[in-house]
C-alpha positions in Angstrom: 26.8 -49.7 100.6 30.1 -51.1 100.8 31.0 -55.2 100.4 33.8 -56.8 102.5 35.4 -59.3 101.1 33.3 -62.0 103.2 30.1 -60.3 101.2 31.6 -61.5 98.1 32.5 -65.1 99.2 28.6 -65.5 100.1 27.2 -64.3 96.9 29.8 -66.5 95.0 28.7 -69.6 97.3 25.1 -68.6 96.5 25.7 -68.5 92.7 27.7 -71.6 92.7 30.5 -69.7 91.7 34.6 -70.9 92.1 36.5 -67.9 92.6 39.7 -67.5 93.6 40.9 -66.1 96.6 43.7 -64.1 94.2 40.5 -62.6 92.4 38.4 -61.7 95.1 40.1 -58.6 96.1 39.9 -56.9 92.3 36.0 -59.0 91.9 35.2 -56.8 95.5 36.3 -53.9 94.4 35.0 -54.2 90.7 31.1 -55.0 92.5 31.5 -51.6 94.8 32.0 -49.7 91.8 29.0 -51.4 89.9 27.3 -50.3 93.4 28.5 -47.1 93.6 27.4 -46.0 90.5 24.2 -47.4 91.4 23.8 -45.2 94.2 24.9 -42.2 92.4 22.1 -42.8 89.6 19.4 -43.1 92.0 20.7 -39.9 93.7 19.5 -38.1 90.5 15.9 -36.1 91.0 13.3 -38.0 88.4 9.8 -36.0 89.9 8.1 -35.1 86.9 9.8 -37.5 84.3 7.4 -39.9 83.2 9.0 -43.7 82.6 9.4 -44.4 79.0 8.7 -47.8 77.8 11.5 -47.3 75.4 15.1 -45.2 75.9 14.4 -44.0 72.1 10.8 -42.6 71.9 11.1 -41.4 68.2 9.7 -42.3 65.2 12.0 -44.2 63.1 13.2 -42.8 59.5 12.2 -45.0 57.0 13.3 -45.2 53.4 10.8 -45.2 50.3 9.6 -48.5 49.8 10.9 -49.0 46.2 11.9 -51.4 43.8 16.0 -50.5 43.6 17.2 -54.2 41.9 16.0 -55.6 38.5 14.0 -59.0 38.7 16.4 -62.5 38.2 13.8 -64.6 38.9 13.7 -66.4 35.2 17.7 -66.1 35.1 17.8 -68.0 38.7 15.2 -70.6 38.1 16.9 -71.2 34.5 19.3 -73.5 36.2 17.1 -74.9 39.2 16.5 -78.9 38.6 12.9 -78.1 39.2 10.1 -75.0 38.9 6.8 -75.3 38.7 4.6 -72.1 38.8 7.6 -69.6 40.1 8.5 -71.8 43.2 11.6 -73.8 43.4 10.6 -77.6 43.7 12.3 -79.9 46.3 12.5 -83.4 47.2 10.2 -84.6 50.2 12.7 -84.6 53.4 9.9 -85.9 55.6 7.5 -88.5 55.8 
């Protein structure tokens, strides 16, 4: 499926869109190839390929969950204007 130029004008009107009639020429030839390749994809044979929900359908590697940075919690709160408990105390921004 082809557009013509006049295609392309009544989508653009649809969409609200302001387009040029220098850019309509290389915007009609740019949605033919977006078509054309859309055409060739659905040319390919899918019987017996189930749909995935997901393009990736692996398990993801995951690293070791462990500790790999020394706690600075006392060295960080050290210069905080106020801890109470471990948390970092701050003034009440609303009422």
């Amino acid at each position: 499926m082809a557009l013509e130029r006049s295609d392309v004008e009544k989508i653009a009107h649809l969409a609200c869109l302001g387009l040029n009639d220098a850019d309509l020429p290389h915007i009609t030839s740019a949605l033919n190839s977006i078509l054309a390749l859309v055409d060739e994809m659905q040319a390919v044979n899918t019987d017996g390929i189930e749909p995935l929900a997901h393009p990736l359908e692996a398990s993801q590697r995951l690293r070791a969950d462990v500790v790999t940075e020394t706690n600075h919690r006392e060295a960080y709160q050290s210069i905080a204007p106020a801890v109470e408990n471990g948390l970092y105390l701050v003034p009440k921004v609303i009422d």
